[in-house]
PDB file of N, CA, C and O in Angstrom, chain B, residues numbered from 101:
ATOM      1  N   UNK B 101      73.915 245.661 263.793  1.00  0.00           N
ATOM      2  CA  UNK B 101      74.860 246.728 263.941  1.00  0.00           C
ATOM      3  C   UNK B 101      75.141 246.975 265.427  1.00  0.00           C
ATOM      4  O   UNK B 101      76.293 247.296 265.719  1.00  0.00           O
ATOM      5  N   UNK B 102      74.193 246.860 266.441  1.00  0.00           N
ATOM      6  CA  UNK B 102      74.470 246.968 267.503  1.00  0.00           C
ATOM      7  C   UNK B 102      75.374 246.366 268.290  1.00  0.00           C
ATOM      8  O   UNK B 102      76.131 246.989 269.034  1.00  0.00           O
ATOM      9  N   UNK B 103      75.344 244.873 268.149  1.00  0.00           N
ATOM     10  CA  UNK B 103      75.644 244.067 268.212  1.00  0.00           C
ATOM     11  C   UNK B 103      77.287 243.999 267.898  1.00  0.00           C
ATOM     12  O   UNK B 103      78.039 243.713 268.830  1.00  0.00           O
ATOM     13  N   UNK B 104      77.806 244.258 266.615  1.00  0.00           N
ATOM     14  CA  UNK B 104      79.233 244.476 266.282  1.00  0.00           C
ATOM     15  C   UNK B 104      79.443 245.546 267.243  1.00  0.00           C
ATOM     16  O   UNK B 104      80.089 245.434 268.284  1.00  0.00           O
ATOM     17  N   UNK B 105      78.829 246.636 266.808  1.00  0.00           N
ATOM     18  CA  UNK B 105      79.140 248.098 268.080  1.00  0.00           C
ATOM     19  C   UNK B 105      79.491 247.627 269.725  1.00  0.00           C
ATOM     20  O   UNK B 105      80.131 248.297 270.535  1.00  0.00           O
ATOM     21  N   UNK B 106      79.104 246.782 269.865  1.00  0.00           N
ATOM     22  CA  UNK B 106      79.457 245.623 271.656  1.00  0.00           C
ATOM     23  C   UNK B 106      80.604 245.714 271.757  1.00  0.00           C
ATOM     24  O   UNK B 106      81.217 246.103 272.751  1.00  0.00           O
ATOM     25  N   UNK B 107      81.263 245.184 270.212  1.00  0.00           N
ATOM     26  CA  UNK B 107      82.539 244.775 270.452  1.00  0.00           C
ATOM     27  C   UNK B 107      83.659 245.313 271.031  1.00  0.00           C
ATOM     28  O   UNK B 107      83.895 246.461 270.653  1.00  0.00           O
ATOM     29  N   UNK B 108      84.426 244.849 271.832  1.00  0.00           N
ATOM     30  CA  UNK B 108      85.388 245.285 272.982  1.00  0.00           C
ATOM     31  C   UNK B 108      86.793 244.965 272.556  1.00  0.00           C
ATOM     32  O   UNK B 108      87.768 245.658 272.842  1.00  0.00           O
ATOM     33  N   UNK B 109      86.820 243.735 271.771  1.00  0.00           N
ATOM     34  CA  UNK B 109      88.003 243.019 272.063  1.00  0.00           C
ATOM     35  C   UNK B 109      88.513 241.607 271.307  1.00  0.00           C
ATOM     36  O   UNK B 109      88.091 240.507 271.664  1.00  0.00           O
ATOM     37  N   UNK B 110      89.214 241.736 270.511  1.00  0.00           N
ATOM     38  CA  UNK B 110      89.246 240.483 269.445  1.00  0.00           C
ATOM     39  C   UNK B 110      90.553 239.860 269.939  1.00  0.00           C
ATOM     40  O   UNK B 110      91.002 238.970 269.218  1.00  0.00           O
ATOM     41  N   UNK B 111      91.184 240.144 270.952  1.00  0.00           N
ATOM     42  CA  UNK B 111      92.543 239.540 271.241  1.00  0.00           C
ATOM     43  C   UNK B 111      93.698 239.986 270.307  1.00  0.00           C
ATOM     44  O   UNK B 111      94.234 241.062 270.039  1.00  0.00           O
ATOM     45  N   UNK B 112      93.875 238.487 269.867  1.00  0.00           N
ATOM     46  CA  UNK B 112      95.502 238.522 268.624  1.00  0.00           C
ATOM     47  C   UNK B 112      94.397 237.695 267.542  1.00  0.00           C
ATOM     48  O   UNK B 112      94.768 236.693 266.931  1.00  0.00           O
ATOM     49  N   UNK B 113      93.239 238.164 267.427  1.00  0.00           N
ATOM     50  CA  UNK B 113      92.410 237.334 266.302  1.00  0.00           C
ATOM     51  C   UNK B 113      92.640 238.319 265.172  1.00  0.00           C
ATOM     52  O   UNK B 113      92.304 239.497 265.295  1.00  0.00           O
ATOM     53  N   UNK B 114      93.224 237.834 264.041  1.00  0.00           N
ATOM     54  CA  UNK B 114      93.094 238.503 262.544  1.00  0.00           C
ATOM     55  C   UNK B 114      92.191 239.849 262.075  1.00  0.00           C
ATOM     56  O   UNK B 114      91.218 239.558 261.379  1.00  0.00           O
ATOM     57  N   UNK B 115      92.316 240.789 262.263  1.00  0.00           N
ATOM     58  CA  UNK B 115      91.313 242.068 261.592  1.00  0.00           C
ATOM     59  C   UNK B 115      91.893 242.786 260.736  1.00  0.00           C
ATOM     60  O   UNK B 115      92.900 243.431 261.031  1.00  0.00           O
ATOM     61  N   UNK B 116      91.325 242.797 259.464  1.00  0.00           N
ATOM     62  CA  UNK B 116      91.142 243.596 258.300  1.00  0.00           C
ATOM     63  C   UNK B 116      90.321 244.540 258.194  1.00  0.00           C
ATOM     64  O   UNK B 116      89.198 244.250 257.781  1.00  0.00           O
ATOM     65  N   UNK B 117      90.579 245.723 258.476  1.00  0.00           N
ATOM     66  CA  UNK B 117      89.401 246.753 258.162  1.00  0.00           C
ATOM     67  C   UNK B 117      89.506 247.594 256.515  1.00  0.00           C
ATOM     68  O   UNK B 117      90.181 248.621 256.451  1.00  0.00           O
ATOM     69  N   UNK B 118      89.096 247.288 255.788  1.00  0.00           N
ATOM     70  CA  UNK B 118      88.666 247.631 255.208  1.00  0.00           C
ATOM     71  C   UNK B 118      87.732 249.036 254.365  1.00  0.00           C
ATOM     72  O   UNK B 118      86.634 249.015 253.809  1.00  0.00           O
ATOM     73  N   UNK B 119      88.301 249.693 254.486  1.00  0.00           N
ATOM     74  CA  UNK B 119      87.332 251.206 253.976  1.00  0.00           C
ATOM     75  C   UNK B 119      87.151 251.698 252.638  1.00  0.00           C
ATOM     76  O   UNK B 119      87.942 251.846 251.707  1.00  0.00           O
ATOM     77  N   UNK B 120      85.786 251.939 252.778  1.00  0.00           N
ATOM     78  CA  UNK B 120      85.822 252.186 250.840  1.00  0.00           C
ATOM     79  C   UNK B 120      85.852 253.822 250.700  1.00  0.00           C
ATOM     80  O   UNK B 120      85.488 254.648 251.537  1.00  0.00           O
ATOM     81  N   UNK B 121      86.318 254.010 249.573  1.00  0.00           N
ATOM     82  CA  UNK B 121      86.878 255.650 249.312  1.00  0.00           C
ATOM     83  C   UNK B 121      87.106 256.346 250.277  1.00  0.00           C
ATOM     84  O   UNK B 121      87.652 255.854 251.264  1.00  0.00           O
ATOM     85  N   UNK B 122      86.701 257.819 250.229  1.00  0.00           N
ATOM     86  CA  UNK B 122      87.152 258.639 250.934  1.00  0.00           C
ATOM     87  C   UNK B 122      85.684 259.047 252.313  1.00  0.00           C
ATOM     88  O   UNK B 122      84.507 258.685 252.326  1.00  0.00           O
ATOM     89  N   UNK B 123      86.177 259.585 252.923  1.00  0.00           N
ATOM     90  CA  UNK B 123      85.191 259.655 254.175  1.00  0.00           C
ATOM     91  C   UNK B 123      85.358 261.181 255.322  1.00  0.00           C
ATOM     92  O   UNK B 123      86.535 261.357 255.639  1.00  0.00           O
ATOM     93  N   UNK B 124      84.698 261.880 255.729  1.00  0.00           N
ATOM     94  CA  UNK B 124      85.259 262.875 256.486  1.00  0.00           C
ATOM     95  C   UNK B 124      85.794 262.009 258.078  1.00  0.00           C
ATOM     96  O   UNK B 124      85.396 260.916 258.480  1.00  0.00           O
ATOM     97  N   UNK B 125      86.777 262.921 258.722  1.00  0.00           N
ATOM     98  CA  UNK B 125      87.748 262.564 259.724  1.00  0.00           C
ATOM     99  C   UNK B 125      86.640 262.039 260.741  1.00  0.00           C
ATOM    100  O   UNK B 125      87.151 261.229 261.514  1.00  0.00           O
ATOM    101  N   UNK B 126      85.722 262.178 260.907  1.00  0.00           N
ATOM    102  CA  UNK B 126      84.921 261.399 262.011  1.00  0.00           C
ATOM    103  C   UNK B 126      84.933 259.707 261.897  1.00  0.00           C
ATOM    104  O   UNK B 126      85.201 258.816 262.703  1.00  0.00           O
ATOM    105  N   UNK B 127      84.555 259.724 260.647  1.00  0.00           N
ATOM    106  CA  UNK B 127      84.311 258.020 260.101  1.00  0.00           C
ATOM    107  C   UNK B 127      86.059 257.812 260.204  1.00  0.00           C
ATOM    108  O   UNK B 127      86.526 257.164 261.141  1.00  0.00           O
ATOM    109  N   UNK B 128      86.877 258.372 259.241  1.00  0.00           N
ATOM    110  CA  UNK B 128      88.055 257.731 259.833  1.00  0.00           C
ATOM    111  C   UNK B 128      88.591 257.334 260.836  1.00  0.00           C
ATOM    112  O   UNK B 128      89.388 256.397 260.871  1.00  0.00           O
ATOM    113  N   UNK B 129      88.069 258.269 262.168  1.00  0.00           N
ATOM    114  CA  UNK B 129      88.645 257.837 263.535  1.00  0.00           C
ATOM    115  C   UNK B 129      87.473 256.868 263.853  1.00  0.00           C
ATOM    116  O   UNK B 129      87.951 256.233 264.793  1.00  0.00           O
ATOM    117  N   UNK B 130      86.560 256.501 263.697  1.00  0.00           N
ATOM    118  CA  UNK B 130      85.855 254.929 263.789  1.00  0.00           C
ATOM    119  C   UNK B 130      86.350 254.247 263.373  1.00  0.00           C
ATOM    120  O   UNK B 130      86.314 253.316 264.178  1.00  0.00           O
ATOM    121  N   UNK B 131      87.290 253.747 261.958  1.00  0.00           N
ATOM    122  CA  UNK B 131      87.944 253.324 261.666  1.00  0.00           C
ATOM    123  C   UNK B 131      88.925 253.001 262.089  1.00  0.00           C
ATOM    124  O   UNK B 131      89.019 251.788 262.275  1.00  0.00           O
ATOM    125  N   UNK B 132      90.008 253.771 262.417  1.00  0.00           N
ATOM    126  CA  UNK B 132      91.266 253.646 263.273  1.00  0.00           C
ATOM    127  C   UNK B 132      90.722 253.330 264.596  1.00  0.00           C
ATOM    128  O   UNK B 132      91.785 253.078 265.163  1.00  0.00           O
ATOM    129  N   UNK B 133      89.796 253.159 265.515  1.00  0.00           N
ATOM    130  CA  UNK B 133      89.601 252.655 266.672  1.00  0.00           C
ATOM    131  C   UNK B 133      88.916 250.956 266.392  1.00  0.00           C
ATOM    132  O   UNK B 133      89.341 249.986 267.021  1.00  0.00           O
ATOM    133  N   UNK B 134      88.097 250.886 265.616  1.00  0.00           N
ATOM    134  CA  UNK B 134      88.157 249.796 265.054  1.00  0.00           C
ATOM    135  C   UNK B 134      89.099 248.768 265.170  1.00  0.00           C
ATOM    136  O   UNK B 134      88.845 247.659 265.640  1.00  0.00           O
ATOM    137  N   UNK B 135      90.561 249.257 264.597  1.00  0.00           N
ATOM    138  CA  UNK B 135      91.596 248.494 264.453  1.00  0.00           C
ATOM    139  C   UNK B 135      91.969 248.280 265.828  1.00  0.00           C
ATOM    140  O   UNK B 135      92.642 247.250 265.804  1.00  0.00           O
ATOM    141  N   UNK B 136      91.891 248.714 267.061  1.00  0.00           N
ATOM    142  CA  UNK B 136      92.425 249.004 268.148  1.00  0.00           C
ATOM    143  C   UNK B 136      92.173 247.379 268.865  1.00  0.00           C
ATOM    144  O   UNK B 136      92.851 246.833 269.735  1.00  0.00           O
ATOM    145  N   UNK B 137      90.850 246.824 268.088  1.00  0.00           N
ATOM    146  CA  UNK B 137      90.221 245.416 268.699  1.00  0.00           C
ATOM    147  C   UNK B 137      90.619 244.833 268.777  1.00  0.00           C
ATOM    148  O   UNK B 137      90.199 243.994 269.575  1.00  0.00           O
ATOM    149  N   UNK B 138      92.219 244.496 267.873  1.00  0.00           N
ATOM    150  CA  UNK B 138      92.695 243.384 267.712  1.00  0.00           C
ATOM    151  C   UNK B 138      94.325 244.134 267.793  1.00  0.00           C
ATOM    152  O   UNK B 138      94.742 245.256 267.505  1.00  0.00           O
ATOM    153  N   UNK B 139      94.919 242.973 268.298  1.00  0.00           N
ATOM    154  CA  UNK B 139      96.548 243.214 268.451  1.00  0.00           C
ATOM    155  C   UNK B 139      97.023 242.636 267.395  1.00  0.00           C
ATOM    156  O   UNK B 139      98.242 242.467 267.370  1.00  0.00           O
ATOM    157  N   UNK B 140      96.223 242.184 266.260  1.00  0.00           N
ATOM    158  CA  UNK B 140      96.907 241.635 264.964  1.00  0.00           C
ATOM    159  C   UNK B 140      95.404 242.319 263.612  1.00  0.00           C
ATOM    160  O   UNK B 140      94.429 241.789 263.081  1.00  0.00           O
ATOM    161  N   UNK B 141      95.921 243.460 263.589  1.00  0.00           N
ATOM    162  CA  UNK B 141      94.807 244.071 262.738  1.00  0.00           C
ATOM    163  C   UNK B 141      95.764 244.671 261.294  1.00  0.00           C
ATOM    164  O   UNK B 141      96.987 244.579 261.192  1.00  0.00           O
ATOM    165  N   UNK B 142      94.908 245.229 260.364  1.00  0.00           N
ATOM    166  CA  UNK B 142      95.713 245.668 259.382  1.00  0.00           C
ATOM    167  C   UNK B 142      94.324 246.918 258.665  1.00  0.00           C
ATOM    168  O   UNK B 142      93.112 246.717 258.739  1.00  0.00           O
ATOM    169  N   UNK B 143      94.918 247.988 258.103  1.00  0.00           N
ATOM    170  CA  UNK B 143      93.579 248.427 257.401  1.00  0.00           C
ATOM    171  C   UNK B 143      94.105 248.896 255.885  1.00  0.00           C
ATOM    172  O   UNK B 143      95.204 249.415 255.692  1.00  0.00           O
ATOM    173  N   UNK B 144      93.056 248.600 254.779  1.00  0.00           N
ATOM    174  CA  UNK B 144      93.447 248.589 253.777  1.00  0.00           C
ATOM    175  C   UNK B 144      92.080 249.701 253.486  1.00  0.00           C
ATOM    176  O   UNK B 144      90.913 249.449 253.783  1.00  0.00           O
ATOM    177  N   UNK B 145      92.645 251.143 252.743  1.00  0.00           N
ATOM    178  CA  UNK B 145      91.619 251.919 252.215  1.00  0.00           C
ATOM    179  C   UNK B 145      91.560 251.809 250.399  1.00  0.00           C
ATOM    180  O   UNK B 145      92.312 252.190 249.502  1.00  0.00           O
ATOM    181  N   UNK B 146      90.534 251.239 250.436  1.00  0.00           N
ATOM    182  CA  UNK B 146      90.302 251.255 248.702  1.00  0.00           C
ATOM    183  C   UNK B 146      89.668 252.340 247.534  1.00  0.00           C
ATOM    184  O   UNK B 146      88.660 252.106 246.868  1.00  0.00           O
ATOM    185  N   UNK B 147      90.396 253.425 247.457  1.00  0.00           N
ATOM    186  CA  UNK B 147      90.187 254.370 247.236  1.00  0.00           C
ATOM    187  C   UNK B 147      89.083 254.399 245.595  1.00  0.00           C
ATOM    188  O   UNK B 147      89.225 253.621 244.652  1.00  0.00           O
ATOM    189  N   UNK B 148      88.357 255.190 245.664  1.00  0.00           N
ATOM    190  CA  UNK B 148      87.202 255.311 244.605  1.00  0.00           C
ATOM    191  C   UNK B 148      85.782 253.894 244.907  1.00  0.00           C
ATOM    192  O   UNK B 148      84.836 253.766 244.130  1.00  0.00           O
ATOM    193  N   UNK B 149      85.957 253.103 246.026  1.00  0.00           N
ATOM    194  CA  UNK B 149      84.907 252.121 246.447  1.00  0.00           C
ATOM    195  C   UNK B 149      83.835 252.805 247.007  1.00  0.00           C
ATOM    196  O   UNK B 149      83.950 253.872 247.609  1.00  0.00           O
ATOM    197  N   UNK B 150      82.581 252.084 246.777  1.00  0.00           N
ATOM    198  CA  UNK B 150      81.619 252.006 247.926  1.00  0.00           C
ATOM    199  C   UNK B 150      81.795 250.801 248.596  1.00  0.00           C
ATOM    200  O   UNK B 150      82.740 250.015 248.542  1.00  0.00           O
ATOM    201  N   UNK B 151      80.929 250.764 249.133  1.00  0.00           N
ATOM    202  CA  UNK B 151      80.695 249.613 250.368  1.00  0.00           C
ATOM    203  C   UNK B 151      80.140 248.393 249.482  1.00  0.00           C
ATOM    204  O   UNK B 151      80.447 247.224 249.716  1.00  0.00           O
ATOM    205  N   UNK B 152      79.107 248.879 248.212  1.00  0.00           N
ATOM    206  CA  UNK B 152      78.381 247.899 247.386  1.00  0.00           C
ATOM    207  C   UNK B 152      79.305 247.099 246.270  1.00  0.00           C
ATOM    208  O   UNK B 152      79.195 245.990 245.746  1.00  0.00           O
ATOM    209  N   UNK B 153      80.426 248.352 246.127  1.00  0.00           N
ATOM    210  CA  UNK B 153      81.351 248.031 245.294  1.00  0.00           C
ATOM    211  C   UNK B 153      82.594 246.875 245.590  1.00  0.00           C
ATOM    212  O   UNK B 153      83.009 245.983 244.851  1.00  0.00           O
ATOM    213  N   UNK B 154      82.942 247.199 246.750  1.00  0.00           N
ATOM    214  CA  UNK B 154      83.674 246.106 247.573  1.00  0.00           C
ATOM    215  C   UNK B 154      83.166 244.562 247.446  1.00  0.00           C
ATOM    216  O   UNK B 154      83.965 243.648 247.650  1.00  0.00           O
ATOM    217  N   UNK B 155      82.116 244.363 247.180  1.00  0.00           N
ATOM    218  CA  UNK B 155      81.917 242.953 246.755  1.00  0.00           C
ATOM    219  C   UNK B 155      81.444 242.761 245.098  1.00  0.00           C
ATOM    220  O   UNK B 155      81.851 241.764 244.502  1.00  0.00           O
ATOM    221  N   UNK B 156      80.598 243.731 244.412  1.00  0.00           N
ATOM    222  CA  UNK B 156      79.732 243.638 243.078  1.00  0.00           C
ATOM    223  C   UNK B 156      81.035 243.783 242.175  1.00  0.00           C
ATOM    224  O   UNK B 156      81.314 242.953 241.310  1.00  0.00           O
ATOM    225  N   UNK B 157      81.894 245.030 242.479  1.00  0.00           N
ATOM    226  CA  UNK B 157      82.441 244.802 241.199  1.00  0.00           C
ATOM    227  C   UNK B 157      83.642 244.809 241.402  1.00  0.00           C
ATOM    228  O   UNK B 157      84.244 245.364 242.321  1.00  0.00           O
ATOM    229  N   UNK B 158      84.249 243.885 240.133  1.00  0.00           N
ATOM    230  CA  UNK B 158      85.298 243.180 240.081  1.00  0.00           C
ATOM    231  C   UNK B 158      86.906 243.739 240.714  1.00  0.00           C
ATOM    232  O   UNK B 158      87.801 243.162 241.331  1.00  0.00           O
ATOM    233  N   UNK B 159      86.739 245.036 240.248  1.00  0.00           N
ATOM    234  CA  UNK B 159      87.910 245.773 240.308  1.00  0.00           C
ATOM    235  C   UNK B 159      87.831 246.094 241.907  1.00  0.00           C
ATOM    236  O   UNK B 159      88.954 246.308 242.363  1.00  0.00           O
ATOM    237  N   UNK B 160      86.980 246.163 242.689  1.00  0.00           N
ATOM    238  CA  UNK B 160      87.127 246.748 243.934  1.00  0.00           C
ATOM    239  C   UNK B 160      86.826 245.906 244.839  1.00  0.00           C
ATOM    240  O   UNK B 160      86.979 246.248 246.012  1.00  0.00           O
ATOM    241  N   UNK B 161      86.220 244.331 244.460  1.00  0.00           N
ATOM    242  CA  UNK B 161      85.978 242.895 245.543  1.00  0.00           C
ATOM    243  C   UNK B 161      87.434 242.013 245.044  1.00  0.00           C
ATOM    244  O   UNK B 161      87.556 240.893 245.539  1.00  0.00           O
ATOM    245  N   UNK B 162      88.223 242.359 244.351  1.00  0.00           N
ATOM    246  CA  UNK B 162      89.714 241.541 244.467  1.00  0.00           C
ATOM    247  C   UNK B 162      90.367 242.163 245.921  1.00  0.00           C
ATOM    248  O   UNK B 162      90.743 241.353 246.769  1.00  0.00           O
ATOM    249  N   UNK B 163      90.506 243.830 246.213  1.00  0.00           N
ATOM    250  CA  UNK B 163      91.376 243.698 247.824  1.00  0.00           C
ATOM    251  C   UNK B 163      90.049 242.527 248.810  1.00  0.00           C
ATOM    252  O   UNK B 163      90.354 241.522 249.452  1.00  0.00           O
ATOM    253  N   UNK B 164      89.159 242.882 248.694  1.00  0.00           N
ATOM    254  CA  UNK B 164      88.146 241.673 249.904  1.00  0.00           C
ATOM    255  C   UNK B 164      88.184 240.661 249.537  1.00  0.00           C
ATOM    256  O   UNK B 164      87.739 239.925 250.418  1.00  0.00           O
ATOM    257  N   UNK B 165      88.636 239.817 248.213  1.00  0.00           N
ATOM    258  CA  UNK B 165      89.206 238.650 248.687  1.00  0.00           C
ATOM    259  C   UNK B 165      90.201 238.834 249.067  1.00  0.00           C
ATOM    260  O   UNK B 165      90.050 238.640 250.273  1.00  0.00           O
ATOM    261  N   UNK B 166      91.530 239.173 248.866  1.00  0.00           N
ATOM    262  CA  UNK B 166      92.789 239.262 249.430  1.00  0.00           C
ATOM    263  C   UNK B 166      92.447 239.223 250.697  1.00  0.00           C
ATOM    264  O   UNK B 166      92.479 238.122 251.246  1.00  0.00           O
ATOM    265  N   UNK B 167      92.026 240.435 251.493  1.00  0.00           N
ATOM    266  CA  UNK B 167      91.756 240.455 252.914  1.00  0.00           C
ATOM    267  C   UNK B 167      90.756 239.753 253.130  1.00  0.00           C
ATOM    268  O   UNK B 167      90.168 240.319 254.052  1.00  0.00           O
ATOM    269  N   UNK B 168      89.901 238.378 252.682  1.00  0.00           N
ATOM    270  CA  UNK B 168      89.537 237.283 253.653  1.00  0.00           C
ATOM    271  C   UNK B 168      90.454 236.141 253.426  1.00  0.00           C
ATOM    272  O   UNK B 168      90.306 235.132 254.116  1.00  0.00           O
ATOM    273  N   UNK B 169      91.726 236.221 252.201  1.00  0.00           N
ATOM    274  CA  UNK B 169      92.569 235.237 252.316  1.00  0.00           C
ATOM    275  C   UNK B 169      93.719 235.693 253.556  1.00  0.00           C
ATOM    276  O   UNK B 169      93.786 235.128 254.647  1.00  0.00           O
ATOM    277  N   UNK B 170      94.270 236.417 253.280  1.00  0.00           N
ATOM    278  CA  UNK B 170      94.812 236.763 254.294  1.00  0.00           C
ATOM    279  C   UNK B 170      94.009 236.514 255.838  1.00  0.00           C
ATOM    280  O   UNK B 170      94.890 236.235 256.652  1.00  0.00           O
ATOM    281  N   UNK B 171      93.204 236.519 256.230  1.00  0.00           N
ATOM    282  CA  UNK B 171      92.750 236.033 257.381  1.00  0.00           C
ATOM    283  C   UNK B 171      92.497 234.697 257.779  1.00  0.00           C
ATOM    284  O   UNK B 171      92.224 234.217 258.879  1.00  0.00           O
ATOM    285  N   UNK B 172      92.697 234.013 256.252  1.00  0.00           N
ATOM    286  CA  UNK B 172      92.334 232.665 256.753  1.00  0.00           C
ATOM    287  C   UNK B 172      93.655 231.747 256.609  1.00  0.00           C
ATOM    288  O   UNK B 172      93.913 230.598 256.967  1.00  0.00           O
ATOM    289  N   UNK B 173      94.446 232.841 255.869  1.00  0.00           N
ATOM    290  CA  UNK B 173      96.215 232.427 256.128  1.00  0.00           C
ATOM    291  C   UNK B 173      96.744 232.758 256.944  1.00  0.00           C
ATOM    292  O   UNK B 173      97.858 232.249 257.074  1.00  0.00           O
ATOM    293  N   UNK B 174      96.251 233.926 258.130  1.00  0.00           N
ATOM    294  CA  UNK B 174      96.803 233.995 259.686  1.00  0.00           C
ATOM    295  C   UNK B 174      96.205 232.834 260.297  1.00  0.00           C
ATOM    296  O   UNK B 174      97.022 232.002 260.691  1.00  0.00           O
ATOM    297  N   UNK B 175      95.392 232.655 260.417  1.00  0.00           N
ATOM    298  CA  UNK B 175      94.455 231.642 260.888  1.00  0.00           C
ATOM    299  C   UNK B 175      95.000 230.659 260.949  1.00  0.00           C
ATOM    300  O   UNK B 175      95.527 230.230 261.976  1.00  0.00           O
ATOM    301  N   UNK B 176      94.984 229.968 259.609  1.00  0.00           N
ATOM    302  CA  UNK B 176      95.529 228.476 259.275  1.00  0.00           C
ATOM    303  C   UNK B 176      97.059 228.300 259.441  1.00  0.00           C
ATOM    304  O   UNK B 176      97.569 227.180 259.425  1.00  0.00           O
ATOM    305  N   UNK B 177      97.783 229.444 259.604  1.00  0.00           N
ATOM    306  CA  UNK B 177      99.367 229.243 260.122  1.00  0.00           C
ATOM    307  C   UNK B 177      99.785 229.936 261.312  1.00  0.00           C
ATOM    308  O   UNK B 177     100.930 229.931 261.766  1.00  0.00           O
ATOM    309  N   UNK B 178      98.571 230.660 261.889  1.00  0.00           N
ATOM    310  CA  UNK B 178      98.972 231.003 263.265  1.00  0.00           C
ATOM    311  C   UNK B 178     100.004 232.303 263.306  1.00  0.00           C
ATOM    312  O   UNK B 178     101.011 232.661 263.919  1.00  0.00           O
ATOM    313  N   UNK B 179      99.312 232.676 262.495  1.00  0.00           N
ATOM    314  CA  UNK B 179     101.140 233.834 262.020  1.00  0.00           C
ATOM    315  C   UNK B 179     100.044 235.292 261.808  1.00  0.00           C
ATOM    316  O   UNK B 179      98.887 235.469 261.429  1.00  0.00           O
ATOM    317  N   UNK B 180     101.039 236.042 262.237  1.00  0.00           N
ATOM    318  CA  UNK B 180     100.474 237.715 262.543  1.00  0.00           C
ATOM    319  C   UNK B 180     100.038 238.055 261.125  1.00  0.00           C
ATOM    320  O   UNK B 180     100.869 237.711 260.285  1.00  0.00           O
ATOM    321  N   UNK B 181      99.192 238.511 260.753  1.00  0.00           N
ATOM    322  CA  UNK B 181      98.970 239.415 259.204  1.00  0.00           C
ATOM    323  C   UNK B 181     100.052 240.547 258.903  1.00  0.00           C
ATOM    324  O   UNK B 181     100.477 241.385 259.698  1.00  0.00           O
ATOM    325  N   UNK B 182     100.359 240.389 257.709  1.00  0.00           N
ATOM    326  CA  UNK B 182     101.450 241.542 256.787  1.00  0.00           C
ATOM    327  C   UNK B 182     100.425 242.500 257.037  1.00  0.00           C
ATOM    328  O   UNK B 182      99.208 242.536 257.219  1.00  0.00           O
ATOM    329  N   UNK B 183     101.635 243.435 256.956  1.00  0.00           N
ATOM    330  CA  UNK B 183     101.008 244.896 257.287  1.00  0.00           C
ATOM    331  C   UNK B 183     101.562 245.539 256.037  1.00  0.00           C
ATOM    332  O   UNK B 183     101.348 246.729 255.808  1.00  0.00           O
TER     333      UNK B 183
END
């Protein structure tokens, strides 16, 4: 965790942030600065998720695949992420 927390600066590299349900305005503005890392970012809030849920169950790990396809379709075509 520390380690991600370093982070300064992702360029024009692909970021998806991702947030599960709802959160008070503190965590949101971590969130929205988050996005700030990258000049090609996008954030998708998945409302009624946890964090465990985002991958275990079905209904709430389909947006996290989307948003690791989408990153690996900026990637592989060099092209900004849909917003």
């Amino acid at each position: 965790m520390q380690e991600a927390a370093s982070l300064r600066d992702f360029a024009d590299k692909p970021l998806i942030v991702l947030t599960a349900g709802e959160h008070p305005a503190s965590w949101m503005a971590a969130q929205n600065k988050m996005l700030t890392l990258s000049t090609n970012s996008a954030q998708q809030i998945v409302a009624g998720a946890t964090h465990t849920d985002l991958v275990l169950e079905e209904e709430y790990a389909a947006p996290t695949a989307q948003a690791i396809l989408a990153v690996v379709n900026s990637v592989r075509h060099d092209r900004p992420l849909s917003r």
